[in-house]
C-alpha positions in Angstrom: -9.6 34.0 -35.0 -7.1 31.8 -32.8 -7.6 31.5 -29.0 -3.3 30.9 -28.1 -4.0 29.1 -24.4 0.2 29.0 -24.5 0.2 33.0 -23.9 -2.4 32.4 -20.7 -0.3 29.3 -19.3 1.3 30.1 -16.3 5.4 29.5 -16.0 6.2 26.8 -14.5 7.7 27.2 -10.8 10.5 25.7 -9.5 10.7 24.0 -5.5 13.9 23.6 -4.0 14.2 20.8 -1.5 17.1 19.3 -0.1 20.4 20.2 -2.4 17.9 20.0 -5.5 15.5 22.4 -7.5 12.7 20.6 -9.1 10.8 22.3 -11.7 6.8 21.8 -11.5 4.5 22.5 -14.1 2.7 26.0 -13.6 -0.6 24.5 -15.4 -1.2 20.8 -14.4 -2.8 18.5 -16.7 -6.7 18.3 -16.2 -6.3 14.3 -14.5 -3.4 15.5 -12.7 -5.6 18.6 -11.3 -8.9 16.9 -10.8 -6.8 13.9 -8.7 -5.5 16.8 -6.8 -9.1 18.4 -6.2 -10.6 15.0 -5.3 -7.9 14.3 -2.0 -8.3 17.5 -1.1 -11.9 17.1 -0.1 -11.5 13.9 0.8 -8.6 14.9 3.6 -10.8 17.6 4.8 -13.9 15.1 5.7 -11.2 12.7 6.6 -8.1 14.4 7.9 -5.3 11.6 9.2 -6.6 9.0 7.1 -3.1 7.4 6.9 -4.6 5.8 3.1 -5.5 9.1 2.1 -2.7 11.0 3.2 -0.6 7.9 1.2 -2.7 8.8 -1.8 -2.0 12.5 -1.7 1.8 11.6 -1.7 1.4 9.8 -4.6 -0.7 12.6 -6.5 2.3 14.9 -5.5 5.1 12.6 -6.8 3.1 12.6 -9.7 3.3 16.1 -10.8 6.9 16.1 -9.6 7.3 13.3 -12.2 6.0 15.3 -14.9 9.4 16.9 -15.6 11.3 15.3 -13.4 10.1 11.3 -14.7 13.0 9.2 -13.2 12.5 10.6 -10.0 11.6 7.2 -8.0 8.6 7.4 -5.8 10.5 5.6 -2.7 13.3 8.9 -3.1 10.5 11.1 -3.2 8.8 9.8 -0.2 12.8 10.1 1.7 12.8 13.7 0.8 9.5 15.4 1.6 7.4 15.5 4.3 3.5 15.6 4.3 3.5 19.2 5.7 6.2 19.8 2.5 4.0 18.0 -0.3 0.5 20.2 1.3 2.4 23.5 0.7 3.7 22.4 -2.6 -0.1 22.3 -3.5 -0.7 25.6 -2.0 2.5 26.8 -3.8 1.3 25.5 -7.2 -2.1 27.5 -7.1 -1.0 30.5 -4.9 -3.6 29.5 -1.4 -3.7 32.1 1.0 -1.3 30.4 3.7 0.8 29.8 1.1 2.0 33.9 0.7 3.3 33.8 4.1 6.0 31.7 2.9 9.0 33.7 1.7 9.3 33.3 -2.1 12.5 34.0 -3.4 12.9 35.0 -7.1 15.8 32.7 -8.7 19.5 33.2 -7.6 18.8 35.0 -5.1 20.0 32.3 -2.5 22.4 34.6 -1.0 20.9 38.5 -0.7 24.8 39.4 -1.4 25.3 37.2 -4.5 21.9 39.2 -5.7 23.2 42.2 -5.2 26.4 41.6 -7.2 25.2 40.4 -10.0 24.8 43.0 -13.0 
């Protein structure tokens, strides 16, 4: 018998921000997930701790890294905000506030361009 945990992995999703689509994993590594866990709950008990709101950054540069690793931490931190890096967690794992947010399926930029192509 063979348990395949590549057929259960979940696709990757891609966040577009600024003039550039970045592609994030859909299944984070276990570190990268249990980093992500941990400043979670510490935000909660300690919401506008400027060094934990720095350390969340960081944890969400680091999954941007994992396919994207040249993207520089500084450029990150020029491109997305703190209220953009908490919905890019919700986005990754589907949280409820997170469906509110319009998610358009790839190409479909422009609802014309969709329609056009065959």
């Amino acid at each position: 018998m063979l348990l395949d945990l590549n057929k259960v992995a979940p696709e990757d999703k891609k966040i577009e921000l600024g003039d550039k689509k970045y592609i994030i994993p859909g299944q984070l590594p276990a570190s990268v997930m249990l980093k992500v866990m941990r400043i979670q709950n510490d935000i909660g008990e300690n919401p506008g701790d400027p060094d934990l709101i720095e350390q969340c950054m960081k944890i969400v540069h680091e999954v941007f890294q994992i396919n994207q690793p040249d993207l520089a931490y500084e450029d990150f931190m020029k491109k997305v905000s703190f209220d953009q890096a908490t919905l890019i967690i919700g986005f990754l794992y589907e949280s409820p506030g997170v469906k509110e947010i319009e998610k358009k399926p790839e190409g479909e930029d422009n609802p014309q361009a969709a329609k056009s192509v065959s």
